[in-house]
Every structure is written in structure tokens, then in C-alpha cells.
Backbone bond lengths (Angstrom), bond angles and torsions (degrees), N, CA, C in turn:
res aa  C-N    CA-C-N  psi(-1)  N-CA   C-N-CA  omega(-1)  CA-C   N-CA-C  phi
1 X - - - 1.454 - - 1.531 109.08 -
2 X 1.180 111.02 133.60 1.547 113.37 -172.12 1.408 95.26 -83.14
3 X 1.336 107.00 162.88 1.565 141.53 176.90 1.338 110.87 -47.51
4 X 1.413 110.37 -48.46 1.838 110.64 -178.31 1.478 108.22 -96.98
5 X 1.539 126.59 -25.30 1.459 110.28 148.12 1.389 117.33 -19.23
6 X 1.851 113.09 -72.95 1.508 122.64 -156.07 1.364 102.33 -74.38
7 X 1.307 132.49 -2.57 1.599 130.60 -160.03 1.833 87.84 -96.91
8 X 1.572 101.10 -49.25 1.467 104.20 -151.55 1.662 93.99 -74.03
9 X 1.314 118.18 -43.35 1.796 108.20 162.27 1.826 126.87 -47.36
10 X 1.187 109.20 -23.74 1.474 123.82 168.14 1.630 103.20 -65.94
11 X 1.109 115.79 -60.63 1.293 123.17 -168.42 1.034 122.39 -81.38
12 X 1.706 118.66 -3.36 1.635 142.13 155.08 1.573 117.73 -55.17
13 X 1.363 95.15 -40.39 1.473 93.36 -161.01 1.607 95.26 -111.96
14 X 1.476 118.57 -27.74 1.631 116.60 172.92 1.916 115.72 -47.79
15 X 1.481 86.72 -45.67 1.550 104.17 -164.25 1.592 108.36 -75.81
16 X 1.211 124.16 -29.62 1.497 147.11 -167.15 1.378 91.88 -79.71
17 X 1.320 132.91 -64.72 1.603 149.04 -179.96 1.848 85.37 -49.14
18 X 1.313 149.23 -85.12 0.809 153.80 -107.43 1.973 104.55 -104.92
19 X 1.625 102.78 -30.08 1.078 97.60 173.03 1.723 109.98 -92.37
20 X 1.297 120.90 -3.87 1.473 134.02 -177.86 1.954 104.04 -72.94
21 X 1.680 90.22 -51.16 1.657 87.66 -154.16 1.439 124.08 -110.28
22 X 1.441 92.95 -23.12 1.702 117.57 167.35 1.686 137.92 -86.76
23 X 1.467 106.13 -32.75 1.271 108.08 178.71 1.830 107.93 -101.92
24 X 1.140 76.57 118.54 1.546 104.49 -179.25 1.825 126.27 -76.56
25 X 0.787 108.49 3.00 1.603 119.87 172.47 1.292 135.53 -62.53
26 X 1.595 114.92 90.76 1.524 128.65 -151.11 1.370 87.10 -44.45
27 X 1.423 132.32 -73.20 1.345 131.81 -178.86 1.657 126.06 -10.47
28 X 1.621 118.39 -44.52 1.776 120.24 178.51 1.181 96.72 -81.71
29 X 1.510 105.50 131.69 1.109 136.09 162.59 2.303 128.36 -55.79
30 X 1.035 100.19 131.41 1.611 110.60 -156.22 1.638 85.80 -37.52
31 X 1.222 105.10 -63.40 2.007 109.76 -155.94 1.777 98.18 -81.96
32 X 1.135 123.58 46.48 1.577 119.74 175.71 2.018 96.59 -83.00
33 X 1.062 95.35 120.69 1.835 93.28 -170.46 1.969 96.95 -115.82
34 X 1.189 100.96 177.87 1.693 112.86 171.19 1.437 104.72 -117.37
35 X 1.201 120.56 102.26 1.257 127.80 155.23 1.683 146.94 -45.81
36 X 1.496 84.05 -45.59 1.401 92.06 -175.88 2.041 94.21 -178.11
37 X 1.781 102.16 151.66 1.530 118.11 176.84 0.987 109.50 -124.50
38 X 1.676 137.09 109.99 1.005 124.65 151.17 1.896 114.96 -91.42
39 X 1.541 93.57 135.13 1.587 97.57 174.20 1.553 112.03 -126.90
40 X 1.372 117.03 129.47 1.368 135.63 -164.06 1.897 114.20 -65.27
41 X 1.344 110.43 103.63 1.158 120.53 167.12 2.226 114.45 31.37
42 X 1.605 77.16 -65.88 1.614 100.24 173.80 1.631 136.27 -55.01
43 X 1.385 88.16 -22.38 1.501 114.72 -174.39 1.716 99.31 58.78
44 X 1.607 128.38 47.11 1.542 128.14 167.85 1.890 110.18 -109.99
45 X 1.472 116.37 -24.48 1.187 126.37 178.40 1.011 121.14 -130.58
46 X 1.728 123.78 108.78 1.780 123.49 172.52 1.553 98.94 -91.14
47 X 1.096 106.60 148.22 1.657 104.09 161.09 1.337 93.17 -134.81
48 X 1.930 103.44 125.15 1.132 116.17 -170.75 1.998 98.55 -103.45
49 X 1.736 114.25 123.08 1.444 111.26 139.74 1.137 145.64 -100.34
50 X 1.874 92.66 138.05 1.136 120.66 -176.78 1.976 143.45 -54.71
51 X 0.642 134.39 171.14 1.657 103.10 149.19 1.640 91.73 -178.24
52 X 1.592 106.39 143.79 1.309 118.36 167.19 1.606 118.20 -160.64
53 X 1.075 96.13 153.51 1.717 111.76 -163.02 1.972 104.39 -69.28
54 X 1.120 125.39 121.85 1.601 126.63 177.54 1.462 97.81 173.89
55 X 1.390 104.04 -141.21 1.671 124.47 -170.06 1.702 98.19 -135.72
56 X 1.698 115.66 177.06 1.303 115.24 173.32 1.416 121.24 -44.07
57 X 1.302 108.79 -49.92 2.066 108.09 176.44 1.912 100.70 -42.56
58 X 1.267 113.63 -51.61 1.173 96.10 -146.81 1.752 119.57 -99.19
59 X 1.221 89.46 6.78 1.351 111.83 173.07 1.669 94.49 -87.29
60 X 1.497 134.61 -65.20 1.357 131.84 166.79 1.646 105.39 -24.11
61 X 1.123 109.02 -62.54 1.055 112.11 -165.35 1.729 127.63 -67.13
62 X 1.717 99.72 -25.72 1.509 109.25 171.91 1.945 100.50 -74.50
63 X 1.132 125.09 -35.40 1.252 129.10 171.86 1.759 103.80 -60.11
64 X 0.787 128.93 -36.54 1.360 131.63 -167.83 1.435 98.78 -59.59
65 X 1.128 99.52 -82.72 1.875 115.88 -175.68 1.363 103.81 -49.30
66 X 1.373 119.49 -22.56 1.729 105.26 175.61 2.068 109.24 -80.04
67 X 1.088 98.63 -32.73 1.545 93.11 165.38 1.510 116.06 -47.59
68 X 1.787 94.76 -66.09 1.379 100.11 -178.02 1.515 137.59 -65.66
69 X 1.644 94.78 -6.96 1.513 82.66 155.82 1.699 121.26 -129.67
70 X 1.349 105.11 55.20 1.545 122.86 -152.68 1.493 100.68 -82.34
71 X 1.443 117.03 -29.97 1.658 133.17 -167.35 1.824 89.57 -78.36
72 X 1.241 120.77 -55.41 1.141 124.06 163.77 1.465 127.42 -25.33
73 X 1.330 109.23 -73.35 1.672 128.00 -163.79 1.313 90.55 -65.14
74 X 1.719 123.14 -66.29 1.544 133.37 172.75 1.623 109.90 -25.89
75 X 1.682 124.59 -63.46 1.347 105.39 -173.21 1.382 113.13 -75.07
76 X 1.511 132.58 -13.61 1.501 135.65 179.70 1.393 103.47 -66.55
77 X 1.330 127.06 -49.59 1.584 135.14 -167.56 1.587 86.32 -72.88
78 X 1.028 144.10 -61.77 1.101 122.20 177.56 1.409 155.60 -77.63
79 X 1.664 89.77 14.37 1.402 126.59 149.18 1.658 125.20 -78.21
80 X 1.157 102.18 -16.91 1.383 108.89 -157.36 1.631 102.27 -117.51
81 X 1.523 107.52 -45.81 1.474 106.02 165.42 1.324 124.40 -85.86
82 X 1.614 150.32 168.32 0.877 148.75 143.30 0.812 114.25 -83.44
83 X 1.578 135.66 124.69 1.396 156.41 -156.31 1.748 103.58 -177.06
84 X 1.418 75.92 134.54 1.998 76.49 -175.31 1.873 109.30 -86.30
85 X 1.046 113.02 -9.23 1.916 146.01 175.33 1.378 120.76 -144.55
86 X 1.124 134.78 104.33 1.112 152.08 159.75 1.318 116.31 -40.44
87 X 1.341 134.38 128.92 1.318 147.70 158.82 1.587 107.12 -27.50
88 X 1.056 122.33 126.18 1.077 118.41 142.60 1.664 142.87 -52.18
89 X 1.214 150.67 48.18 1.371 131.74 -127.85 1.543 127.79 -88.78
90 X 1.025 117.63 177.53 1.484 137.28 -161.75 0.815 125.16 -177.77
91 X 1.690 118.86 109.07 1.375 140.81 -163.39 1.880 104.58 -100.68
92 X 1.501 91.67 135.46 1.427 105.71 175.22 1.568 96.65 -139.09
93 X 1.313 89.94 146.69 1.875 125.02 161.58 1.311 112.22 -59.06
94 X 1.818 139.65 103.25 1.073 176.20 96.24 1.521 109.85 2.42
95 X 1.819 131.43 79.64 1.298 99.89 -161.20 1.717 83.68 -120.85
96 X 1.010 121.58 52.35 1.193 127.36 178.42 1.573 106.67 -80.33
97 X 1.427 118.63 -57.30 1.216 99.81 179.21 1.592 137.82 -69.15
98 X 1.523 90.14 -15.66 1.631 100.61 172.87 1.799 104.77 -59.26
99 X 1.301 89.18 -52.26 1.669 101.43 -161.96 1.469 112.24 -51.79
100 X 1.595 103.27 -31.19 1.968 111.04 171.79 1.103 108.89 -85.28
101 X 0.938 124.37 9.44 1.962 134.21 178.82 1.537 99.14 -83.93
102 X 1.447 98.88 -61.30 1.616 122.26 -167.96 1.427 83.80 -52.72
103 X 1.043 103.71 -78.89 2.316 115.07 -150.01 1.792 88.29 -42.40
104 X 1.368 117.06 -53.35 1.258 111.29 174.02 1.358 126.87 -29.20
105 X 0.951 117.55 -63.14 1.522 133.90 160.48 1.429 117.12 -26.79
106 X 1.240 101.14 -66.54 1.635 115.86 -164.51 1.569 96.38 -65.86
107 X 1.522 113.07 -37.60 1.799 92.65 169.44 0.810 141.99 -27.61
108 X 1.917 89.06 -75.79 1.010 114.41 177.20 1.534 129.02 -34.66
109 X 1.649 103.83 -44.27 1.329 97.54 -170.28 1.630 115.02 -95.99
110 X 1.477 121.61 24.38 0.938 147.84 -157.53 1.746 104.31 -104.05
111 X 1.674 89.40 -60.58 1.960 105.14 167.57 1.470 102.81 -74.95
112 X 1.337 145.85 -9.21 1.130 134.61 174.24 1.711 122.57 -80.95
113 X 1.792 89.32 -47.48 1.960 85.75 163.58 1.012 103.49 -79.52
114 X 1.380 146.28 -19.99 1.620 118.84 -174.73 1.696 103.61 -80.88
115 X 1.340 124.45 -26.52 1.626 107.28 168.50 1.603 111.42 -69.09
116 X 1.270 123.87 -17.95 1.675 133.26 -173.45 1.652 79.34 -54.48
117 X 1.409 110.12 -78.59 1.221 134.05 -134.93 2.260 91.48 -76.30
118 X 0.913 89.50 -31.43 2.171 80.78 174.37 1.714 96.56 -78.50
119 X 1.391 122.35 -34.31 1.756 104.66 172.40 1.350 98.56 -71.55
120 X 1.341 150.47 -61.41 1.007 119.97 -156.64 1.826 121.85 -76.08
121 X 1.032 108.01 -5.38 1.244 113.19 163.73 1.735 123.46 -62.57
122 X 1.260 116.03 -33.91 1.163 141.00 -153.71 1.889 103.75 -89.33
């Protein structure tokens, strides 16, 4: 396992802890989770994804408050990890789980007309 593998799993669960219990901003949404860290070869840039349950406003808006409290999250992770330089960070929109929500859906309603359609056959 490479070096920034184990850094960017550090900073999975540092950053996740930190946007869960510490940042206080009526604005983030309850289920805002950490998806996934990528950190650059160099260990100078993580870009941490995001993801939370709403519509376009509020996804903007869960990105928002992660800027604004980026100086924040940045000196906590580097309280918490040992790193001789801190990541730089950069938050991106995670719409993976929405998107398996959706396909979910469409199954669902996929096995629902096809049982419509075997009763009415029957």
C-alpha cells in the first residue's frame, strides 16, 4: 500500500469525524458524509468527496460551508494526523450515492411493471 493510500484513509476518517461533530453551520446538511480522499502523489493536495442528501441549491450549498470552513478542517487534520505538511484541500461533490438511489428506483419500478404485466397475462 502506498504512502498516500494510508494518508488519504487517515484523512477519511479525520475529516468525516470533524465535519460530523465539530462544524457547526446551521446551513450543512444532517447526512453530509465523506466518501472518498484523494491525496496527490506529493502528499501537498487532498481533495476530499463530499456527498449529501437535497437538490442542486443544497449540494452548492453543502460545498459552500466546506470552503468556508476549509482553514478549519485543514488545521484539525493536522492535528490529528502526523504529517510534516498538510494537504492542501479541495472539496468536490460526490453524487454517487444519489445516482444509486436513482438506478434504485428505476428497478424497482422496472420489477413492478414486469409483475403488472406476468398477472395480467395469467
Amino acid at each position: 500500500m502506498l504512502r498516500s493510500d494510508r494518508v488519504s484513509e487517515e484523512i477519511k476518517k479525520v475529516a468525516a469525524e470533524i465535519i460530523q461533530n465539530e462544524i457547526e453551520d446551521p446551513r450543512l446538511p444532517d447526512f453530509t458524509t465523506v466518501t472518498a480522499v484523494e491525496v496527490t502523489r506529493d502528499l501537498s493536495y487532498a481533495t476530499i468527496y463530499v456527498s449529501a442528501l437535497g437538490d442542486g441549491d443544497q449540494i452548492q450549498t453543502t460545498l459552500d460551508v466546506m470552503e468556508s470552513a476549509k482553514k478549519f478542517i485543514r488545521y484539525r487534520v493536522g492535528q490529528e494526523v502526523r504529517l510534516r505538511n498538510v494537504p492542501e484541500l479541495r472539496f468536490k461533490y460526490d453524487n454517487s450515492i444519489a445516482e444509486g438511489n436513482r438506478m434504485s428506483k428505476i428497478i424497482d419500478e422496472v420489477i413492478a411493471q414486469d409483475n403488472l404485466n406476468r398477472q395480467s397475462k395469467e
